[in-house]
C-alpha positions as a Markdown table, in Angstrom:
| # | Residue | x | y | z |
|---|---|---|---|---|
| 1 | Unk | -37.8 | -23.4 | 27.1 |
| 2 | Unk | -35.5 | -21.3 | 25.1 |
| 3 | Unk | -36.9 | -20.1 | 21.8 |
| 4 | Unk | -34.6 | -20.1 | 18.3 |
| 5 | Unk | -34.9 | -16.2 | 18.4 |
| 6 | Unk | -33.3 | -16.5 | 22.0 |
| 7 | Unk | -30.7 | -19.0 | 21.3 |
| 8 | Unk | -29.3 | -17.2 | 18.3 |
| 9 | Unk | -28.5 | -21.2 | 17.3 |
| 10 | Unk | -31.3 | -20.8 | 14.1 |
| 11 | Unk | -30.3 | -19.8 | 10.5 |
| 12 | Unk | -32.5 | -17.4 | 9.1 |
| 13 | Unk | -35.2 | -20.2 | 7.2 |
| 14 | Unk | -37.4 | -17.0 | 6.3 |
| 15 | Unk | -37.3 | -16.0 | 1.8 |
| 16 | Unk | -35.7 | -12.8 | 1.5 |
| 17 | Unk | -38.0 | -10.2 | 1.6 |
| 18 | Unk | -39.1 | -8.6 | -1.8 |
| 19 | Unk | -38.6 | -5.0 | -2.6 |
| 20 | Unk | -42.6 | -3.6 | -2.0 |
| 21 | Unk | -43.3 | -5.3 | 1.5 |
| 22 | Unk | -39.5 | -4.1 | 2.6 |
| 23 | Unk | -40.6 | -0.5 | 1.4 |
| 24 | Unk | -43.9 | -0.8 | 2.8 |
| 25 | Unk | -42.3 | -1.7 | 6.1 |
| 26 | Unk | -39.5 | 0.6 | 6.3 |
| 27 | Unk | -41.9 | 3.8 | 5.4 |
| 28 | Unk | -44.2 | 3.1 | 8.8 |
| 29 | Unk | -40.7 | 2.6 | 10.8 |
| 30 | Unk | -39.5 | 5.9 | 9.0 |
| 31 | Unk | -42.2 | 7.5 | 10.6 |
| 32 | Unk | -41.8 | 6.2 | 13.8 |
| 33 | Unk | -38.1 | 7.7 | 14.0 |
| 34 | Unk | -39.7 | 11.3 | 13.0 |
| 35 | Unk | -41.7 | 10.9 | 16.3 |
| 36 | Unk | -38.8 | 9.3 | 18.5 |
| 37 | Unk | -37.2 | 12.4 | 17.1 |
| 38 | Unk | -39.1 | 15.1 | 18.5 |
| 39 | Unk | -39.5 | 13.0 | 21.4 |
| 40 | Unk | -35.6 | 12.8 | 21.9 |
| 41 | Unk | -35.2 | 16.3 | 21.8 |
| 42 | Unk | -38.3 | 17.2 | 24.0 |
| 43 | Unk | -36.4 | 15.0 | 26.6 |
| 44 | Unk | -33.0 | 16.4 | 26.1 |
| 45 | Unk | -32.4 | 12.4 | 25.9 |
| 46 | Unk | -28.6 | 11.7 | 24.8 |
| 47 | Unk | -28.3 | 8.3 | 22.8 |
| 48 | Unk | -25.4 | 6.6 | 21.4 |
| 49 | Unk | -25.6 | 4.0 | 19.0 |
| 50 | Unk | -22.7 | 1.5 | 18.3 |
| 51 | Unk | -22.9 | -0.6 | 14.8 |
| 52 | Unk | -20.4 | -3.7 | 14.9 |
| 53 | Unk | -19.9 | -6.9 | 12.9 |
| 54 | Unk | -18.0 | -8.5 | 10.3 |
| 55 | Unk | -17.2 | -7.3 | 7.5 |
| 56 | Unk | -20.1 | -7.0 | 4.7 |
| 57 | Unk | -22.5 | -7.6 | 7.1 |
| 58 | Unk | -24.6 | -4.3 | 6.1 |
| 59 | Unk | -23.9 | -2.0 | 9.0 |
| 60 | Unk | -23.6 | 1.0 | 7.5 |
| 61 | Unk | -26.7 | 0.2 | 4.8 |
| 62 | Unk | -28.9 | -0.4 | 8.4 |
| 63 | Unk | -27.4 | 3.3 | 9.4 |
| 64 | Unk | -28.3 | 5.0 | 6.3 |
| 65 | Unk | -31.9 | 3.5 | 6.5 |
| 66 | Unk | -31.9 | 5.1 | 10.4 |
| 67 | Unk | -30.8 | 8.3 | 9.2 |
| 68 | Unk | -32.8 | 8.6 | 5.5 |
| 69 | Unk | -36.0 | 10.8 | 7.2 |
| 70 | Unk | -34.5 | 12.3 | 9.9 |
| 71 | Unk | -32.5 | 15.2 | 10.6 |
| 72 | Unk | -29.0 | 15.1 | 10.7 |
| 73 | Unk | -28.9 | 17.8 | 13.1 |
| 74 | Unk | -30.4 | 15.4 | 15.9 |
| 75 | Unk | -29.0 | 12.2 | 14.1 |
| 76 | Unk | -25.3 | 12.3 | 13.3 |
| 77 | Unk | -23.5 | 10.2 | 12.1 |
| 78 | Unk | -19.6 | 9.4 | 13.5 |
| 79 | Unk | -17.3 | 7.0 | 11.0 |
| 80 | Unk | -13.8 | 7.9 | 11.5 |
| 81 | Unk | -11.1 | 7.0 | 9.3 |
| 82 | Unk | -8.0 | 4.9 | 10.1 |
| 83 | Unk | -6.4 | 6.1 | 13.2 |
| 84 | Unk | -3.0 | 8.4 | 12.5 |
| 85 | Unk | 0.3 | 7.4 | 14.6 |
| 86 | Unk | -0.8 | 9.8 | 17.3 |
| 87 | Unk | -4.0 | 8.3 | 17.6 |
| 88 | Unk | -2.4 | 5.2 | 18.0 |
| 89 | Unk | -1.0 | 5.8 | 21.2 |
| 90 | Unk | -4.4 | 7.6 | 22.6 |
| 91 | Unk | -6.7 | 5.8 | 25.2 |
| 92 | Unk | -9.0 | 2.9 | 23.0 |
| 93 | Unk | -12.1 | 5.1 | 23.4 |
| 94 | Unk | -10.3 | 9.0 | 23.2 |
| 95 | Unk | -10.7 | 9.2 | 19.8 |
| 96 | Unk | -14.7 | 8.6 | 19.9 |
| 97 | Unk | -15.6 | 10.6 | 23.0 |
| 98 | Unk | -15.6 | 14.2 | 21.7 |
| 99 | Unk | -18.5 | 12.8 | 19.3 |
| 100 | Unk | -20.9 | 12.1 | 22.3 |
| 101 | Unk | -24.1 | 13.7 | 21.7 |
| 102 | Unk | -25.3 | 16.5 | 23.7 |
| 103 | Unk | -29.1 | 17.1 | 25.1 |
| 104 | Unk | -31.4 | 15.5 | 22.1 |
| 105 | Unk | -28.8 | 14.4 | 20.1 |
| 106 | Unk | -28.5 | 10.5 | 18.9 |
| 107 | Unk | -25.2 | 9.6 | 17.3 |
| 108 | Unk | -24.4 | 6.2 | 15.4 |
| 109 | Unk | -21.3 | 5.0 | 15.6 |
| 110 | Unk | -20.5 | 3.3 | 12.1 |
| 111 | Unk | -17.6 | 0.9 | 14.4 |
| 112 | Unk | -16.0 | 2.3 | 17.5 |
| 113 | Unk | -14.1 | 1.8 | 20.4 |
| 114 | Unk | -14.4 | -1.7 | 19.6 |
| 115 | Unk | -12.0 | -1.7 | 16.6 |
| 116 | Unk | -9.7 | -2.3 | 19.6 |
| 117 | Unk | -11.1 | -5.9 | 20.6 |
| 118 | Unk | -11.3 | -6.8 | 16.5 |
| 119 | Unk | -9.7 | -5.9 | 13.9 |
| 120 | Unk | -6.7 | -4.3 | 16.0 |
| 121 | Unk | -6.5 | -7.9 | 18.2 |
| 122 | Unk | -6.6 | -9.7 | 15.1 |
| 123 | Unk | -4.0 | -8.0 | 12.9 |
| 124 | Unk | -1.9 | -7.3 | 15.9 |
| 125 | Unk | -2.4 | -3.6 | 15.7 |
| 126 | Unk | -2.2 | -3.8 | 19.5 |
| 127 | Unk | -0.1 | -5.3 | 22.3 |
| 128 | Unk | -1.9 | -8.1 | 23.9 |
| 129 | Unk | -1.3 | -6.0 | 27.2 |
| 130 | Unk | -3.1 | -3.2 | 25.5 |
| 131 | Unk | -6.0 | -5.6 | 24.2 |
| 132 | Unk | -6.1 | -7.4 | 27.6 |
| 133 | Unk | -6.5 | -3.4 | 28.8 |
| 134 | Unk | -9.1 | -3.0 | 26.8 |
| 135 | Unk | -11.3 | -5.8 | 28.2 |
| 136 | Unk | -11.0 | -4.6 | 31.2 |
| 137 | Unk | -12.0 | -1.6 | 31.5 |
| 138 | Unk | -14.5 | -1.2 | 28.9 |
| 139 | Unk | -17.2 | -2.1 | 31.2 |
| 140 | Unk | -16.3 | 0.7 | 33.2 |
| 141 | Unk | -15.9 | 2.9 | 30.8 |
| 142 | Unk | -19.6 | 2.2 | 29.4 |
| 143 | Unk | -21.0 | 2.2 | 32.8 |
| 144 | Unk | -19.7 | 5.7 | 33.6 |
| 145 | Unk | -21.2 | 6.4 | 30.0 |
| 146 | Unk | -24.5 | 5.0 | 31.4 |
| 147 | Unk | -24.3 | 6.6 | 34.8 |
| 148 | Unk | -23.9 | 10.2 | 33.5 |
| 149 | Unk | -26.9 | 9.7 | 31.8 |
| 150 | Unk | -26.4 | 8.6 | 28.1 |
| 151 | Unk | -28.2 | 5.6 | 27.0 |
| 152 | Unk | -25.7 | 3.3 | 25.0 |
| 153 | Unk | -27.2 | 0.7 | 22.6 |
| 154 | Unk | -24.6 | -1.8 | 21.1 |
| 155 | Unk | -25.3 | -3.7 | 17.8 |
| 156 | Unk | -23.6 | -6.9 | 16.3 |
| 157 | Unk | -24.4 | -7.4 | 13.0 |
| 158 | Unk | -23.9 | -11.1 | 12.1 |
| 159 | Unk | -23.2 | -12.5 | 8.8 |
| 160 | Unk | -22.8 | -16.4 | 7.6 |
| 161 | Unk | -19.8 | -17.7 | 5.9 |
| 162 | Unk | -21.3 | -18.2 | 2.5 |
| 163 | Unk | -23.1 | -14.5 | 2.5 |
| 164 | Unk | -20.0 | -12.5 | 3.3 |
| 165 | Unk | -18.0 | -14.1 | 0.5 |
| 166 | Unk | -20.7 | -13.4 | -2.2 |
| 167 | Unk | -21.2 | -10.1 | -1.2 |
| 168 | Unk | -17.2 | -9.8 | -1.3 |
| 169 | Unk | -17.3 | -11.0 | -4.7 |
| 170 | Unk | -20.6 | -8.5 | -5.9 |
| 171 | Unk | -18.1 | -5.6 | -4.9 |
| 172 | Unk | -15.8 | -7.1 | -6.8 |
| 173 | Unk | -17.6 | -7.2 | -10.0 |
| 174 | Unk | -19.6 | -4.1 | -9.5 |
| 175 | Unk | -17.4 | -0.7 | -9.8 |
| 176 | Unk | -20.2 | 1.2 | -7.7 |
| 177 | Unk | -19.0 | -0.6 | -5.1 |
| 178 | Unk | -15.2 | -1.4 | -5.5 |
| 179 | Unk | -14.6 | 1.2 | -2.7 |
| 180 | Unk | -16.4 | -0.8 | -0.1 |
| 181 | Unk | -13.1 | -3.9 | -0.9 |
| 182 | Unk | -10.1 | -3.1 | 1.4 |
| 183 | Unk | -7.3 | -4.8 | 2.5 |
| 184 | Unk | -8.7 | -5.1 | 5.9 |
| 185 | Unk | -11.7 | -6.7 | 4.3 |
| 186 | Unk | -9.7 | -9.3 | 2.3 |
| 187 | Unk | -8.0 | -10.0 | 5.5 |
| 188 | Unk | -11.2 | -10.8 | 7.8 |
| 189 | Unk | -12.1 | -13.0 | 4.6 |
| 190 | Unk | -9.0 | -15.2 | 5.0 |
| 191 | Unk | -9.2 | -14.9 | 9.0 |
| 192 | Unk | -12.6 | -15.6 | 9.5 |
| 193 | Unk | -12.2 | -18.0 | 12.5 |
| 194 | Unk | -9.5 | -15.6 | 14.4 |
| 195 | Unk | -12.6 | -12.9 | 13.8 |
| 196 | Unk | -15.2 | -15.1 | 15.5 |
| 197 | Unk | -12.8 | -15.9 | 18.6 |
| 198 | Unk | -12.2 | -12.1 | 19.2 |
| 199 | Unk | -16.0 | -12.0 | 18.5 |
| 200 | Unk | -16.8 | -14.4 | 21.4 |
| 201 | Unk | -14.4 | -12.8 | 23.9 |
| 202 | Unk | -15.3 | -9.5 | 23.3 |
| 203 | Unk | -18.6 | -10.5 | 24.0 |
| 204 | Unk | -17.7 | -12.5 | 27.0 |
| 205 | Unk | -16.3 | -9.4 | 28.3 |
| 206 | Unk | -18.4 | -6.7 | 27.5 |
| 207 | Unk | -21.6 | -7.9 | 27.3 |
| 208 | Unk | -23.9 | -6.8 | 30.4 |
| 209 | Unk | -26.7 | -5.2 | 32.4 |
| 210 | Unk | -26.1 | -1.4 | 32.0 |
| 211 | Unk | -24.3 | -2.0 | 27.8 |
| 212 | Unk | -25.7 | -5.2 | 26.5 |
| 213 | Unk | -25.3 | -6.8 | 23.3 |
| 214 | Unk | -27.9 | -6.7 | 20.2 |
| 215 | Unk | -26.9 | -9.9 | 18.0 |
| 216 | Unk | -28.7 | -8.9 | 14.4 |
| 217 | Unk | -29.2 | -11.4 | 11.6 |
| 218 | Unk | -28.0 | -10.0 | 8.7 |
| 219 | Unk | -28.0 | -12.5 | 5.4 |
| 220 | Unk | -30.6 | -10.9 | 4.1 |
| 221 | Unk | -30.3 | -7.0 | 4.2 |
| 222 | Unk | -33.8 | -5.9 | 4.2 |
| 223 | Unk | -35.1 | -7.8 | 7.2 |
| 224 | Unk | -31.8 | -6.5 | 9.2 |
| 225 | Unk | -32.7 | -3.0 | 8.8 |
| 226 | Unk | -35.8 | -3.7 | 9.5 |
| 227 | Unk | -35.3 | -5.5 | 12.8 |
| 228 | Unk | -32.7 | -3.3 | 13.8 |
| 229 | Unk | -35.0 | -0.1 | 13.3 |
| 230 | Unk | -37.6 | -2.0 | 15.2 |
| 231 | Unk | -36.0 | -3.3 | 17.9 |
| 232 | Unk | -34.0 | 0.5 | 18.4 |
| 233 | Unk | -38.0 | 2.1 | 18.4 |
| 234 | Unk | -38.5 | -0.5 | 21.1 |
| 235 | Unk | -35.6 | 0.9 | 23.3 |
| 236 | Unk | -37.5 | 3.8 | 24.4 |
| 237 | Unk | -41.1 | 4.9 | 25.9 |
| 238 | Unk | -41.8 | 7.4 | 23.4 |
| 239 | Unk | -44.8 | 9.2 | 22.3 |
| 240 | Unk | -45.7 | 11.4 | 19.7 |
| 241 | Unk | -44.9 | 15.2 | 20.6 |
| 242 | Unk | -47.8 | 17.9 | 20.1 |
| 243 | Unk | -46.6 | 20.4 | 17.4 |
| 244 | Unk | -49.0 | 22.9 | 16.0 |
| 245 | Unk | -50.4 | 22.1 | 12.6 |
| 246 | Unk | -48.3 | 23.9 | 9.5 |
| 247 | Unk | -50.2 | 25.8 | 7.2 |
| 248 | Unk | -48.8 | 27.3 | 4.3 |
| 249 | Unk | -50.4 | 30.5 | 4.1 |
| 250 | Unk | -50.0 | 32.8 | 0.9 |
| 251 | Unk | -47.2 | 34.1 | -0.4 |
| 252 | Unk | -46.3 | 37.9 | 0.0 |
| 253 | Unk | -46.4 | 39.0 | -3.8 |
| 254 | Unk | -45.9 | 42.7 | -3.7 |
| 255 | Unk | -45.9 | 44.0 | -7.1 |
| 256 | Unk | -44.7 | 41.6 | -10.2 |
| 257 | Unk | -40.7 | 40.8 | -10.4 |
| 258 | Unk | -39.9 | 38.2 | -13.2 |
| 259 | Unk | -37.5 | 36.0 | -11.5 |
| 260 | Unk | -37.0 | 33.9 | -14.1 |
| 261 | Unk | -35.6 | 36.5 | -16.4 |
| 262 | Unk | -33.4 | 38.0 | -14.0 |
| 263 | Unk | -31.0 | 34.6 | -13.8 |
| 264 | Unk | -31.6 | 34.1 | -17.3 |
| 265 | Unk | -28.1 | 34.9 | -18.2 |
| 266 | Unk | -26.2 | 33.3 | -15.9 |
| 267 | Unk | -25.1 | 29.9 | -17.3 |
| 268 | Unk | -27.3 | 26.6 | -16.1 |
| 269 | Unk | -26.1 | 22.8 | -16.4 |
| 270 | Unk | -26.5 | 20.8 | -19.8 |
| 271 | Unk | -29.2 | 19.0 | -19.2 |
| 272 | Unk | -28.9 | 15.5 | -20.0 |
| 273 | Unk | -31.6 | 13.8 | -19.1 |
């Protein structure tokens, strides 16, 4: 028998996590990725890492909390802006390709080639022959992705009805996050039905063995970072690295210097606080 957690058909019936267990929780996964990191880049592994959803769902919160303790030379992040009229009439995924990691590299993509199958089938920023394209061929294109070695993990990050529209509203109200309100987001608002079809066919389409899906609840924030973190961890065999133990040592004080005087003249911030 299929469980809720398989179905997907369950609404989150869980509180919303308070702020000391989520911290609590995210430190040990923080910790995890530090070891997953050394591991990566003792395996020359090459990730890639594809964050989709609706709008407001908390995508790129989840891929700050992935990228908070490690480095950013082995995690990078790619979010590119709106494509320019060249871009336009590039291949779907030729934009994105020359960010692929190299050996022990991970990269998130904050959306992707997928804009393509979303917003651009939605708000007809695309021919239906170019979307139909599109469908296609994306499963080929993510298996040759897989078969030259990279390992692609794909995350939906799904949001209800009523969540979306009161986190629409908090940016609203709240001028730290005004910025996150675009016109784009105002439109999947008013279109959310059209959003969910190109949702289902997209999955229909691209969903499979070698590129598979990850469907992540995300009404309440904390728990989706959480789950996503864990459930990324659980993608890979890893194992902690041996690294030789740092010691600090002393520090090489040859004859006095007053460092502090020597700046002293050179004009510091107000401080304020």
């Amino acid at each position: 028998m299929a469980t809720e957690k398989e179905t997907g058909r369950a609404r989150d019936s869980k509180p919303k996590m308070n702020q000391e267990e989520y911290e609590e929780e995210l430190y040990l996964l923080h910790a995890e990725l530090v070891k997953l990191q050394y591991w990566i880049k003792e395996k020359g592994l090459k990730v890639v890492v594809v964050f989709e959803g609706r709008d407001a769902a908390g995508k790129g919160g989840a891929i700050k909390r992935f990228t908070d303790r490690v480095s950013p030379r082995v995690f990078r992040v790619v979010a590119l802006p709106a494509p320019t009229e060249r871009e336009k009439s590039e291949w779907f995924a030729q934009r994105y390709v020359p960010h692929f990691p190299a050996a022990g590299e991970v990269v998130l993509f904050d959306r992707s080639w997928y804009n393509r199958a979303g917003v651009e089938r939605v708000m007809e920023f695309c021919t239906q022959e170019q979307y139909e394209t599109f469908l296609k061929y994306t499963p080929i294109f993510e298996r040759a992705i897989a078969d030259s070695g990279i390992i692609l993990i794909k995350y939906w990050f799904e949001i209800s009805m009523e969540e979306q529209e009161r986190r629409f509203k908090a940016r609203i109200k709240d001028p730290r996050k005004t910025w996150k309100l675009s016109p784009m987001d105002l439109e999947s608002y008013h279109r959310w039905y059209e959003y969910s079809r190109a949702r289902d066919a997209m999955f229909a389409a691209t969903h499979n063995k070698h590129a598979p899906w990850h469907i992540v609840r995300s009404d309440d924030k904390k728990r989706a970072r959480l789950n996503c973190i864990s459930h990324f961890l659980s993608q890979f065999p890893y194992e902690e690295v041996d690294r030789d133990k740092v010691k600090l040592g002393k520090r090489l004080l040859n004859g006095e210097y007053d460092d502090r005087a020597s700046i002293a003249d050179y004009p510091f911030i107000k401080e304020r606080f």
